[in-house]
C-alpha positions in Angstrom: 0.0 0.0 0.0 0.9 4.0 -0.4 0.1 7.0 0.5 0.6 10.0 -1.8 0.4 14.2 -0.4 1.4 16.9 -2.1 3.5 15.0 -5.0 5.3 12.6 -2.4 4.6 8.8 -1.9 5.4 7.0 1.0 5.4 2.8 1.6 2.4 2.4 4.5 1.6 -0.2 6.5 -2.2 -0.3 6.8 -4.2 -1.6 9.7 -7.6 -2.2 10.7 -7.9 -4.4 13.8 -8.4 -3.2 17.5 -5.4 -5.2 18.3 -3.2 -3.7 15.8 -4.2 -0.1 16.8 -3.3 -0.8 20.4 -0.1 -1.9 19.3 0.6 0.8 16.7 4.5 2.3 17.2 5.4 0.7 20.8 8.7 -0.8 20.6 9.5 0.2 17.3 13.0 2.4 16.4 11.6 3.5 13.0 9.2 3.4 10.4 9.9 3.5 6.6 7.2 5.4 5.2 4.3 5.9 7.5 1.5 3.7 9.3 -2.2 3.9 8.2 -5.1 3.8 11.2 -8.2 2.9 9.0 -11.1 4.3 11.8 -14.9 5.1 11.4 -15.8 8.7 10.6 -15.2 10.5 13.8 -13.4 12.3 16.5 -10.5 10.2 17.6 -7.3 10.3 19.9 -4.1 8.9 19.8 -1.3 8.4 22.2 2.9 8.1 22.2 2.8 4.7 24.5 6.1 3.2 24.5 6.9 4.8 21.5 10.0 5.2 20.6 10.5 7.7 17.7 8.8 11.3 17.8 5.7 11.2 14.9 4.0 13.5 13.1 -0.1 12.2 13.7 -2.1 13.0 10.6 -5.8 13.1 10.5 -7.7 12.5 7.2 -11.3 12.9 6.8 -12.8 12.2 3.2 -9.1 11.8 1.5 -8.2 15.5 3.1 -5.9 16.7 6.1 -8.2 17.5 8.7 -5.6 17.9 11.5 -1.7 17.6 11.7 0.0 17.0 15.4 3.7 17.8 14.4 6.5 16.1 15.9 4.4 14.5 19.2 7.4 13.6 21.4 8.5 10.2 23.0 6.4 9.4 26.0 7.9 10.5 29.2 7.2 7.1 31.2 6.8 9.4 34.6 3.7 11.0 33.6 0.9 9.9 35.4 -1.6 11.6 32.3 0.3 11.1 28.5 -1.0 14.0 26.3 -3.6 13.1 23.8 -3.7 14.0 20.5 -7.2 14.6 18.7 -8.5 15.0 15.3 -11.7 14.4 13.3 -11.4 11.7 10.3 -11.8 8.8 8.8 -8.1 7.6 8.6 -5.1 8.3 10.9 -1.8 8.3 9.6 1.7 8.2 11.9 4.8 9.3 9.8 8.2 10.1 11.0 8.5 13.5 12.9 8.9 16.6 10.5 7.5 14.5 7.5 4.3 16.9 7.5 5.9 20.5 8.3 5.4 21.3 5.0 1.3 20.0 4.7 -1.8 21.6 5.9 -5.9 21.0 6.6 -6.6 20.4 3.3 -4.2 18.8 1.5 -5.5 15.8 -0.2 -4.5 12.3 0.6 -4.7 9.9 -1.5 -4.4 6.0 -0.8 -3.9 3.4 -3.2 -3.9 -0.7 -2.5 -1.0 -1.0 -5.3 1.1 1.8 -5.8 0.3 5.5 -7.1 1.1 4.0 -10.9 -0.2 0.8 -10.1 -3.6 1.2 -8.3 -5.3 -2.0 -7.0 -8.7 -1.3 -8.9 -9.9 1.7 -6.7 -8.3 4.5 -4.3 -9.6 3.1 -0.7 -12.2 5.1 0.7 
C-alpha cells in the first residue's frame, strides 16, 4: 500500500484491527514510510505509549488533512496523564516527525492498494 500528499509517496503499512491499533509504534526504532489507522468517521485520539521515535499524527477525513499534530514527542514514562492527540477523520496516519511540516488541513490524501502507478482497482475510501 501508499500514500501520496502533495507530490510525495510513501510505503504504508495499513491496519484495521483493534489489536493492531493498540499496538501501533510501541517498541519500534523506525518506520519506513508511514502507518495507516483505517477508523470510522469520527473524532479520535491517539497516544505516544512506549513509543519510541517522535511522529507527526495526521488526521484524514474524506481523503483530506483534517488535523496535523507535528513532531508529538517520545512518551515521558513518569507521567501519570500522556498528552492526547485529537482529530476528526476517517483515517489516521503516523509518519516520521517533521515529514508533515510542510502540509496543511486540506491537502488531499490519497491512498492506493497497489502503488500510485499501479492502483489496486480503486483508491480506498
Amino acid at each position: 500500500m501508499s500514500v501520496n500528499i502533495n507530490g510525495k509517496s510513501f510505503n504504508a503499512e495499513y491496519l484495521t484491527k483493534p489489536e493492531e491499533f493498540a499496538k501501533g509504534m510501541q517498541g519500534r526504532i523506525d518506520l519506513d514510510g508511514c502507518m495507516v489507522f483505517k477508523m470510522g468517521k469520527g473524532h479520535h485520539s491517539f497516544w505516544m505509549k512506549k513509543c519510541l521515535i517522535p511522529l507527526d499524527i495526521v488526521f484524514v477525513m474524506n481523503k483530506r488533512i483534517s488535523m496535523i499534530h507535528h513532531s508529538c514527542p517520545v512518551e515521558d514514562s513518569h507521567r501519570m496523564n500522556p498528552p492526547r492527540y485529537t482529530g476528526m477523520g476517517d483515517h489516521v496516519i503516523e509518519f516520521p516527525g517533521g515529514t508533515a511540516r510542510d502540509w496543511k488541513i486540506g491537502d488531499r490524501v490519497n491512498m492506493y492498494l497497489g502503488s500510485p502507478m499501479n492502483p489496486v482497482s480503486q483508491t480506498i475510501a
